[in-house]
C-alpha positions as a Markdown table, in Angstrom:
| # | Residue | x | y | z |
|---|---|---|---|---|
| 1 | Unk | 210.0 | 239.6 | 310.4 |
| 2 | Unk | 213.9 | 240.6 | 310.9 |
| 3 | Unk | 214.8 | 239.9 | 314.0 |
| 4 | Unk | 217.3 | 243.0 | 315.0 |
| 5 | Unk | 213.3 | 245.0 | 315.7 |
| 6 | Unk | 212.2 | 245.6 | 318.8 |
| 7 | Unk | 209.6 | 243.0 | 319.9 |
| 8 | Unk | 206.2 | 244.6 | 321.2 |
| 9 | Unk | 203.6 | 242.6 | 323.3 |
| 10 | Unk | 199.8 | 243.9 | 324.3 |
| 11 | Unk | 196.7 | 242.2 | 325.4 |
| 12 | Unk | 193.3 | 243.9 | 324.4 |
| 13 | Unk | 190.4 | 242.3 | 327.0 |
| 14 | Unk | 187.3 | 241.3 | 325.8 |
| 15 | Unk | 185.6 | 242.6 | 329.3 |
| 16 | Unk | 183.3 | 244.4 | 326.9 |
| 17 | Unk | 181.7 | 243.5 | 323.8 |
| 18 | Unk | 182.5 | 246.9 | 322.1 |
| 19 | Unk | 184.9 | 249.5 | 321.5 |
| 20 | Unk | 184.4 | 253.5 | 322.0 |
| 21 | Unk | 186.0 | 256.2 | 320.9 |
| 22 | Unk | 187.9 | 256.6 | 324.4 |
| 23 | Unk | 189.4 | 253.2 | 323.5 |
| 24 | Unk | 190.4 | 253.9 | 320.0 |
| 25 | Unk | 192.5 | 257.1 | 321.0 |
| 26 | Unk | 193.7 | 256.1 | 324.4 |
| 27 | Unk | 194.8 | 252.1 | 322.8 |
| 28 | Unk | 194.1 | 250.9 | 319.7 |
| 29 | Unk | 195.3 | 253.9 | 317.4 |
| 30 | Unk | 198.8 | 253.8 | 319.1 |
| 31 | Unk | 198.7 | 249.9 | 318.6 |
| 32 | Unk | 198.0 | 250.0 | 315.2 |
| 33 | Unk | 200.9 | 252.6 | 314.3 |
| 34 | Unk | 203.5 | 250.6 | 316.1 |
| 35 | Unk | 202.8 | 247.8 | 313.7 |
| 36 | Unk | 203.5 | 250.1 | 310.7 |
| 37 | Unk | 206.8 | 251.0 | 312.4 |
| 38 | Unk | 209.4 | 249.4 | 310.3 |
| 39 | Unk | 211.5 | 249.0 | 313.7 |
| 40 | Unk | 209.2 | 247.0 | 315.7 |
| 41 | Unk | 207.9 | 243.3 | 316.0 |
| 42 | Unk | 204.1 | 243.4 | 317.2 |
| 43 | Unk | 202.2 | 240.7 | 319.0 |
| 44 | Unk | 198.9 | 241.5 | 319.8 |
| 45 | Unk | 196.5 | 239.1 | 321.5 |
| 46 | Unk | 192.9 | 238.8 | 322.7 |
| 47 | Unk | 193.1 | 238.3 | 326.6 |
| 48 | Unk | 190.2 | 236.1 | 327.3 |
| 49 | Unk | 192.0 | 234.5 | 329.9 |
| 50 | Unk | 191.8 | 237.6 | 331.9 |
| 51 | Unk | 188.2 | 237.8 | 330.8 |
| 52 | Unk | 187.4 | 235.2 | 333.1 |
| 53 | Unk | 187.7 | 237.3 | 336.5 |
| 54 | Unk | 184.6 | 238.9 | 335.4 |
| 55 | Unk | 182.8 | 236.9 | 333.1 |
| 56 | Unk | 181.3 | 233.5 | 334.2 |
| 57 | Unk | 178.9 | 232.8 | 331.1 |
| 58 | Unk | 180.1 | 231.1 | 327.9 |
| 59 | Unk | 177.8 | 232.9 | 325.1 |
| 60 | Unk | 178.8 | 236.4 | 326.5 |
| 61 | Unk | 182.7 | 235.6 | 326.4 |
| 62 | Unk | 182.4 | 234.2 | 322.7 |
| 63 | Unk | 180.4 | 237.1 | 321.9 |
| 64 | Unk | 182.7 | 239.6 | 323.2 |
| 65 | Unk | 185.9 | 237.6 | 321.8 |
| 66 | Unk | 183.9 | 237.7 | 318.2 |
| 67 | Unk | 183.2 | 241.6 | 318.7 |
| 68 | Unk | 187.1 | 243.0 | 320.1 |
| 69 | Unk | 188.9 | 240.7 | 317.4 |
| 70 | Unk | 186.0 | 242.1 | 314.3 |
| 71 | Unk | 186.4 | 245.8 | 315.7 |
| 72 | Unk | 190.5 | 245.5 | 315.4 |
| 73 | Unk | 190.5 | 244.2 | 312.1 |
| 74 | Unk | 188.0 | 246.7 | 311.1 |
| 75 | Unk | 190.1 | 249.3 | 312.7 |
| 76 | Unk | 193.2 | 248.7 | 310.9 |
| 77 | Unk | 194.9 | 245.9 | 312.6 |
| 78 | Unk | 196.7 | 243.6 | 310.1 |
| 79 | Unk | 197.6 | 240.2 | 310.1 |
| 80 | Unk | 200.0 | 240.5 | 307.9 |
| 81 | Unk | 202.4 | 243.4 | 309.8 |
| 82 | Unk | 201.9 | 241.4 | 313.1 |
| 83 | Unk | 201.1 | 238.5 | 315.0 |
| 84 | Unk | 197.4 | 238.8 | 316.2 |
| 85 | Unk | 196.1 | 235.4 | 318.2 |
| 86 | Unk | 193.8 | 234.4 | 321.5 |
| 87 | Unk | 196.1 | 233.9 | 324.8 |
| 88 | Unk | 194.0 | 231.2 | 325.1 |
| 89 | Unk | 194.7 | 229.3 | 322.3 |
| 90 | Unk | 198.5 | 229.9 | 323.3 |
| 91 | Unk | 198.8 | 227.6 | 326.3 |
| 92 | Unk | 202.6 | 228.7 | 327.7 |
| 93 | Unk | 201.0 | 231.9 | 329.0 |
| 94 | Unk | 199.3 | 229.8 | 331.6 |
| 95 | Unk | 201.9 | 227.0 | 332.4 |
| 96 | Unk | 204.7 | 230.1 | 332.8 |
| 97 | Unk | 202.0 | 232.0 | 335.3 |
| 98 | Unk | 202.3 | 228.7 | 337.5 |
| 99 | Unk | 206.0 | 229.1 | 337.9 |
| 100 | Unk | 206.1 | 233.1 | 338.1 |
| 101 | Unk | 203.8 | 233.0 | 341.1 |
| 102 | Unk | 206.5 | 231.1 | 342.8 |
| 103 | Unk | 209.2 | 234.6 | 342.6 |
| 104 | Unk | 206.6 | 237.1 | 344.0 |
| 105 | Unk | 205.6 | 237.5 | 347.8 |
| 106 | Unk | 202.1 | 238.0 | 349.1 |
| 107 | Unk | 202.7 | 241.3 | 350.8 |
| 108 | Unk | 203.7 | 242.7 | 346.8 |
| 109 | Unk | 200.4 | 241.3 | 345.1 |
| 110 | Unk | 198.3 | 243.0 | 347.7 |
| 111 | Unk | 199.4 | 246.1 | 346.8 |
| 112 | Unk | 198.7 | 245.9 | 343.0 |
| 113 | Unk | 195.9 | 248.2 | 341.9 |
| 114 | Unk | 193.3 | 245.4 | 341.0 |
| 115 | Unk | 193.0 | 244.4 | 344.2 |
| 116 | Unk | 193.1 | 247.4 | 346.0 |
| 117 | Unk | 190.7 | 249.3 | 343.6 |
| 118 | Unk | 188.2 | 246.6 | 344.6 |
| 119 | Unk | 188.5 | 246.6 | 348.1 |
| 120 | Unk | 188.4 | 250.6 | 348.0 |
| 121 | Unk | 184.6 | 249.9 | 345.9 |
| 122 | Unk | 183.7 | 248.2 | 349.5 |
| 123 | Unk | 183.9 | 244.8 | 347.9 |
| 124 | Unk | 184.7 | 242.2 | 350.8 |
| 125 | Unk | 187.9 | 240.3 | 350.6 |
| 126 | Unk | 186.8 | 237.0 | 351.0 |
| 127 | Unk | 184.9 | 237.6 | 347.7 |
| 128 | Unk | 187.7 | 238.6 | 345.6 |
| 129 | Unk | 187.9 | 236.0 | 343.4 |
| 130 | Unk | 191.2 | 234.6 | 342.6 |
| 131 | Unk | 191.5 | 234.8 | 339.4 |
| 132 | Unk | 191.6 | 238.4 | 339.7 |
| 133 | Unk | 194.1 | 238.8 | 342.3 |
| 134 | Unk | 196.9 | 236.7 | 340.3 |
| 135 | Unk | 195.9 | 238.7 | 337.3 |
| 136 | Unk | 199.0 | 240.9 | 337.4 |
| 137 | Unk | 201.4 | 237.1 | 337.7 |
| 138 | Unk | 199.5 | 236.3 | 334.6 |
| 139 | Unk | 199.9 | 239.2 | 332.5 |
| 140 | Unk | 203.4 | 238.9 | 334.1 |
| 141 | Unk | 203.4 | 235.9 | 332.0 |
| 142 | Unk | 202.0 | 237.3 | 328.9 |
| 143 | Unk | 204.6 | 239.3 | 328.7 |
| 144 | Unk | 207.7 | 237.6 | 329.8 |
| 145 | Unk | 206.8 | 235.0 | 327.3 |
| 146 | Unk | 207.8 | 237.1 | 324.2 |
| 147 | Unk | 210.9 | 238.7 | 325.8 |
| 148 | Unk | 209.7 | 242.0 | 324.4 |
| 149 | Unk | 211.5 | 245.4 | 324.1 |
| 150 | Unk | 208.1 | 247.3 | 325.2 |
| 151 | Unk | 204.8 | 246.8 | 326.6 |
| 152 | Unk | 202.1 | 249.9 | 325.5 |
| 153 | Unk | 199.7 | 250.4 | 328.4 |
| 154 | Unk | 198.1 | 253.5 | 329.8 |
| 155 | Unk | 199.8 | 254.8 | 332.8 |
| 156 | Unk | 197.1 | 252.8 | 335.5 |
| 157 | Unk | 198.7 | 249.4 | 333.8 |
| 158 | Unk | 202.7 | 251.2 | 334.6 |
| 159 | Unk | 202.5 | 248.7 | 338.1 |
| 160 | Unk | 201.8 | 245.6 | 335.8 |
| 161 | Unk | 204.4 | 246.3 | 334.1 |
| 162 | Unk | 207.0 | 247.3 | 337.1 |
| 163 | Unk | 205.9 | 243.8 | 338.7 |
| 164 | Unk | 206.7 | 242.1 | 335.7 |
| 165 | Unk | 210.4 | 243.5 | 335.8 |
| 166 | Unk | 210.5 | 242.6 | 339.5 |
| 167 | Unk | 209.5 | 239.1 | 338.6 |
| 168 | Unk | 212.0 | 238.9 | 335.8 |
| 169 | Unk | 214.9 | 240.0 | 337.7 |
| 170 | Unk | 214.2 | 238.1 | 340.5 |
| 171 | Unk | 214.4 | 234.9 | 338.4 |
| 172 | Unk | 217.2 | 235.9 | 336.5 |
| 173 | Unk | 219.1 | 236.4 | 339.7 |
| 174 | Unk | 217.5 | 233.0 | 341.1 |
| 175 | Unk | 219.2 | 231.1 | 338.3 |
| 176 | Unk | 221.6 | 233.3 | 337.1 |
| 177 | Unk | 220.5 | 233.7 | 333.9 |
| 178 | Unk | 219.3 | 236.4 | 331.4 |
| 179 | Unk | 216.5 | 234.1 | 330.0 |
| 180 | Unk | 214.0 | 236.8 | 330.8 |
| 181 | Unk | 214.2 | 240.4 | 329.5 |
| 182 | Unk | 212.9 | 243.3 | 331.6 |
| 183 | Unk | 210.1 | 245.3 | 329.6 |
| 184 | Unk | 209.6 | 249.3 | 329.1 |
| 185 | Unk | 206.4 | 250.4 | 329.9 |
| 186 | Unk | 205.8 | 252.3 | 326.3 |
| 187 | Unk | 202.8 | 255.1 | 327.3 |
| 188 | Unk | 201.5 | 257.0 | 325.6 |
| 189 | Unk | 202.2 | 261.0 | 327.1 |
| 190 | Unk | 200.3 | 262.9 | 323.6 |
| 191 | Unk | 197.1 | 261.3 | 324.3 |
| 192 | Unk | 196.1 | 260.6 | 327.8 |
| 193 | Unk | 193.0 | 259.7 | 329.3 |
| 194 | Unk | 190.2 | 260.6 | 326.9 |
| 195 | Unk | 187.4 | 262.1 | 329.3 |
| 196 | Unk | 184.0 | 260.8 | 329.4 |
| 197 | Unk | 180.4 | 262.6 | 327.8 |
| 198 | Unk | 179.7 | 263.3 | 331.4 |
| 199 | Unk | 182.8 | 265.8 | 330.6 |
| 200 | Unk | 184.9 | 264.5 | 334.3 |
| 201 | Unk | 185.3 | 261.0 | 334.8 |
| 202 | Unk | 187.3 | 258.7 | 331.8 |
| 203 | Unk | 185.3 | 257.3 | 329.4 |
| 204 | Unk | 184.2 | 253.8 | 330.4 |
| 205 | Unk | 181.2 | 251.6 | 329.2 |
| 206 | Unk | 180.4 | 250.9 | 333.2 |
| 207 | Unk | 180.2 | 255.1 | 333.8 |
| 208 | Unk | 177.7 | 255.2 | 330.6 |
| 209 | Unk | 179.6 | 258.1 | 329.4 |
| 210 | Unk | 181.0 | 256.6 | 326.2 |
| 211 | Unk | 180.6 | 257.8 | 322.3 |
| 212 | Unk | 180.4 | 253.7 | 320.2 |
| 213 | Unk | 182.4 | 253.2 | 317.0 |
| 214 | Unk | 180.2 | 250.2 | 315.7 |
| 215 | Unk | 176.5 | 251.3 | 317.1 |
| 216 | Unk | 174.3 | 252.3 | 315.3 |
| 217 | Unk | 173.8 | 255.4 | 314.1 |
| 218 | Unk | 170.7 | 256.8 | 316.1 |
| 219 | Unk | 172.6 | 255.3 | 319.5 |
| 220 | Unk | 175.6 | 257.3 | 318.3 |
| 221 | Unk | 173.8 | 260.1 | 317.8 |
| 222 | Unk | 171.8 | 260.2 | 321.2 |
| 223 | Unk | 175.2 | 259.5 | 323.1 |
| 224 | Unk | 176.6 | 262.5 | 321.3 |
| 225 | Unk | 173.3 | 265.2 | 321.7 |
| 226 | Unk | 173.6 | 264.1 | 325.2 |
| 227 | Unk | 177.5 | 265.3 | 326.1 |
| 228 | Unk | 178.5 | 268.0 | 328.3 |
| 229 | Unk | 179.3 | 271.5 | 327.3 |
| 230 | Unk | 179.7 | 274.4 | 328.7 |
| 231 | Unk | 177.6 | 274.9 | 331.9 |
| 232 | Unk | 177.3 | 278.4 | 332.1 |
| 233 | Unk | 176.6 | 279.2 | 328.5 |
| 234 | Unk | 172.5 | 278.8 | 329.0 |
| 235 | Unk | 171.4 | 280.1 | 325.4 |
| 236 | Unk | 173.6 | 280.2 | 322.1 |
| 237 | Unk | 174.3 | 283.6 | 321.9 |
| 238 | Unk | 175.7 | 283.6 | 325.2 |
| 239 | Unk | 180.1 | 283.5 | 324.8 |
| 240 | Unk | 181.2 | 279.5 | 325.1 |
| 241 | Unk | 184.4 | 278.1 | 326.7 |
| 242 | Unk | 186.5 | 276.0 | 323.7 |
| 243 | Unk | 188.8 | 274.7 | 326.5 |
| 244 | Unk | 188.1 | 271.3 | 328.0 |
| 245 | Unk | 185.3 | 271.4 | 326.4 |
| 246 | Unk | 183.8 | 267.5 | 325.8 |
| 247 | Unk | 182.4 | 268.4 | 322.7 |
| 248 | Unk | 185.3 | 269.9 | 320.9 |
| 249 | Unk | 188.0 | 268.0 | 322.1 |
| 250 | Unk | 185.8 | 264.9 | 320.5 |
| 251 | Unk | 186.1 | 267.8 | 317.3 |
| 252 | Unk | 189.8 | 267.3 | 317.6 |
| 253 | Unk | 189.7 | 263.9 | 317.5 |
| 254 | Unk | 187.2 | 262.8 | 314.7 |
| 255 | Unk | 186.6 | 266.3 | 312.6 |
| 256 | Unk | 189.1 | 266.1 | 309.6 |
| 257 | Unk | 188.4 | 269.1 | 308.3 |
| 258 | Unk | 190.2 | 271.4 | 311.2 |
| 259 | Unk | 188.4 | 274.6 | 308.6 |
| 260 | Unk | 185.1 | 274.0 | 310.3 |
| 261 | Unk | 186.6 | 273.0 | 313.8 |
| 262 | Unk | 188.2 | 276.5 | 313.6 |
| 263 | Unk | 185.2 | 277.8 | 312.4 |
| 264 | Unk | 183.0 | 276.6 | 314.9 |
| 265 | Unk | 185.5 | 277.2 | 317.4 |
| 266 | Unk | 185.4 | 280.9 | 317.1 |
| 267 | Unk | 181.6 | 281.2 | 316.5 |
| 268 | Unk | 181.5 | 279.0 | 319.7 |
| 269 | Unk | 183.6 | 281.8 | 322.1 |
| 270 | Unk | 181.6 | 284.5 | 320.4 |
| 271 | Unk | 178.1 | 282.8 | 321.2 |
| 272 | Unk | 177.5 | 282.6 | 317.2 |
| 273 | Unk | 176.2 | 278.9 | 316.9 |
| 274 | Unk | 174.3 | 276.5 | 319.1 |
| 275 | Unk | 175.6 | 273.5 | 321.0 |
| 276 | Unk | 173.2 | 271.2 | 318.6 |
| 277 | Unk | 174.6 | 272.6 | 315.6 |
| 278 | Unk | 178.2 | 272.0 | 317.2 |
| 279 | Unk | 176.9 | 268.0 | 317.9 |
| 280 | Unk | 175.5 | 267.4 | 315.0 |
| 281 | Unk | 178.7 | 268.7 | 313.3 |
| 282 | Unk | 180.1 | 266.0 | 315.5 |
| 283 | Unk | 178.3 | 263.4 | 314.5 |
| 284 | Unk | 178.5 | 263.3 | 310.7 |
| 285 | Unk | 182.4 | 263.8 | 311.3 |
| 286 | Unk | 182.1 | 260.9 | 313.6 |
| 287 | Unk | 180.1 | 258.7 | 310.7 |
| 288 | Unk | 182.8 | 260.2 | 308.0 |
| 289 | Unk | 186.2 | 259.2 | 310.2 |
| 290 | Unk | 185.0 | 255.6 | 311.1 |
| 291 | Unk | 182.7 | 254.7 | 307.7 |
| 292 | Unk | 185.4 | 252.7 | 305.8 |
| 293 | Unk | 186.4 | 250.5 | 309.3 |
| 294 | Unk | 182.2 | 250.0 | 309.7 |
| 295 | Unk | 182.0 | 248.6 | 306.3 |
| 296 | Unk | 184.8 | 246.2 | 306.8 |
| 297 | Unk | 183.6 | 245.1 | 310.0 |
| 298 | Unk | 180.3 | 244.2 | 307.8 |
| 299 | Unk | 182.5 | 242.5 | 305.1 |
| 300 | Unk | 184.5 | 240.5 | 308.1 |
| 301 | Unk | 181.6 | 239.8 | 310.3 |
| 302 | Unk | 179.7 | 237.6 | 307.2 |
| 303 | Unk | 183.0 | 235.2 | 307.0 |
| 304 | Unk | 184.0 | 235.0 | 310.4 |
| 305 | Unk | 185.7 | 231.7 | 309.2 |
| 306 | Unk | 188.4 | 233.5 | 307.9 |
| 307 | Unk | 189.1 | 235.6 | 310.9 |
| 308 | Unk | 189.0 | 232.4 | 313.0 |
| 309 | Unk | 191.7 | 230.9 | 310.1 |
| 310 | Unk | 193.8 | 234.6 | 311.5 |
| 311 | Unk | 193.4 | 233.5 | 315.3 |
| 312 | Unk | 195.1 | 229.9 | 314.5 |
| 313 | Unk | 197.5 | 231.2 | 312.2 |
| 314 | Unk | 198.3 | 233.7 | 315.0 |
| 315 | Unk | 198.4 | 231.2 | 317.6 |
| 316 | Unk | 200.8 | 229.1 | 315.6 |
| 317 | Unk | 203.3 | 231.5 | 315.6 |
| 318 | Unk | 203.4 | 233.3 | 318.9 |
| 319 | Unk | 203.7 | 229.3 | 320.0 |
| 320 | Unk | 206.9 | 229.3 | 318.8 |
| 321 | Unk | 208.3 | 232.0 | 320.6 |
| 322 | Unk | 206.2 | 231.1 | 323.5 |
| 323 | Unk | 207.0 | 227.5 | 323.5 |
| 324 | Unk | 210.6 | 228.4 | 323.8 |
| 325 | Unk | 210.9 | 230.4 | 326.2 |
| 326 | Unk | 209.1 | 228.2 | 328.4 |
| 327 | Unk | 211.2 | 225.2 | 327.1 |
| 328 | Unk | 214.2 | 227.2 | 328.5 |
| 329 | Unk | 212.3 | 227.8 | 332.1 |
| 330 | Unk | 211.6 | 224.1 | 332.6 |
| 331 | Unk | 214.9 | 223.3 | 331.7 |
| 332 | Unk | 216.2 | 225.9 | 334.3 |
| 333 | Unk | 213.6 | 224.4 | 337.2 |
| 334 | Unk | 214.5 | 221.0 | 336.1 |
| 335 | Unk | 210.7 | 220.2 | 334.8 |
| 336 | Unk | 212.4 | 218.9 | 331.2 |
């Protein structure tokens, strides 16, 4: 990789053990187009670290590690156009969150969405674990590591980002140095938040209101007969509203042949086809855009071996980077 490109971190948690469609559009689309981007330098890396706020149970966390890194590599994500690896397995992002904590005040951490979104859910303070209140020092960390040019995140991760240029400028102006670089928040405005089957909240596994990538087939199905239309169309002759419309913004999305989105489109505002015809239109479009990354995730998933051979590989190299930046911080603090 030359090194006049932009370098570009991200960290994908393995909170859950599979991807949706709301995650594809809103994430891992934009993710895998900034590594064909002849102009930037991608790291990507599996957050398991950050995994541990919620997860407390070994066989789940494996599991869900196995199922994010399969599903990326299915999904396009390749090894060889970036440098894909477990945070883990990279052990700088943990020693460099131990000296970040030391440039950022109390009164600043409280106020970081994590924490506050918890408390807001009625969650008592004292049982708050810690792990996810220093999450935002740690994925300060992350990121600082690799000096990066950009960081994409959706616009509720803008205030991890912010605090990780506060931290950097803070100790750049501790030890007057530039050692740190101070990240763009790179979001995505063409996409947004990619609304749930429940057709008002954002889709999220916890809300139930997700359409799966890797399910199977009759789950996929069900999860798509089940979404939200229009509310006041009560037969299908009656005239449908296209506009925010779950079920045809999902057409959008997956439907490659825009011919019958159009089509259906304008039967649909003239109360000319049924809502089933619409989702079942849906679904085979949904098989038809994802088939080719399901039947690598079944060529992958039956020599996970070599995947875990991509992991180390991965590791090796965002070490090196990592490994000096941090060598240039203990030198600073007078730890080397």
């Amino acid at each position: 990789m030359k090194q006049n490109k932009k370098r570009i971190i991200s960290g994908i948690n393995p909170s859950g053990n599979s991807l949706h469609i709301g995650n594809f559009f809103g994430a891992v689309k934009g993710q895998i187009e900034l590594q064909e981007n002849d102009q930037y330098e991608t790291y990507y890396f599996v957050a398991d670290l950050h995994a541990l706020t919620t997860i407390h149970d070994k066989a789940r966390l494996l599991s869900n590690v196995k199922s994010v890194v399969l599903d990326y590599l299915s999904l396009g994500l390749d090894p060889k156009k970036c440098i894909f690896f477990r945070q883990s397995q990279v052990v700088a992002h943990s020693q460099l969150a131990v000296v970040l904590a030391n440039y950022i005040g109390l009164g600043q951490m409280k106020r970081m969405h994590a924490f506050k979104d918890k408390l807001q859910k009625g969650v008592e303070i004292d049982s708050v674990n810690m792990g996810l209140f220093n999450y935002p020092i740690l994925m300060a960390a992350d990121i600082l590591l690799y000096k990066p040019y950009g960081v994409p995140v959706g616009e509720d991760q803008r205030q991890h980002v912010e605090l990780s240029r506060d931290i950097a400028e803070r100790f750049n102006r501790t030890y007057n140095t530039e050692i740190f670089s101070l990240p763009e928040a790179l979001i995505n405005k063409n996409v947004g938040r990619i609304v749930g089957t429940d057709g008002q909240r954002k889709m999220s596994k916890s809300l139930g209101n997700i359409i799966g990538i890797f399910d199977d087939p009759a789950v996929i199905k069900k999860q798509i007969m089940a979404c939200f239309t229009d509310p006041n169309r009560k037969k299908a002759t009656d005239p449908g509203q296209v506009k925010g419309n779950p079920i045809f913004l999902y057409h959008d999305l997956l439907n490659q042949n825009q011919k019958e989105v159009e089509d259906l489109k304008n039967r649909y505002r003239l109360g000319q086809v049924g809502d089933v015809e619409v989702k079942e239109k849906l679904f085979l479009a949904h098989q038809n855009y994802f088939a080719q990354a399901k039947a690598k995730r079944q060529q992958l998933a039956g020599d996970f071996s070599m995947v875990e051979e991509i992991l180390t590989e991965g590791a090796k190299k965002a070490g090196l980077m990592a490994n000096q930046t941090l060598s240039q911080v203990y030198q600073l603090l007078g730890l080397k």
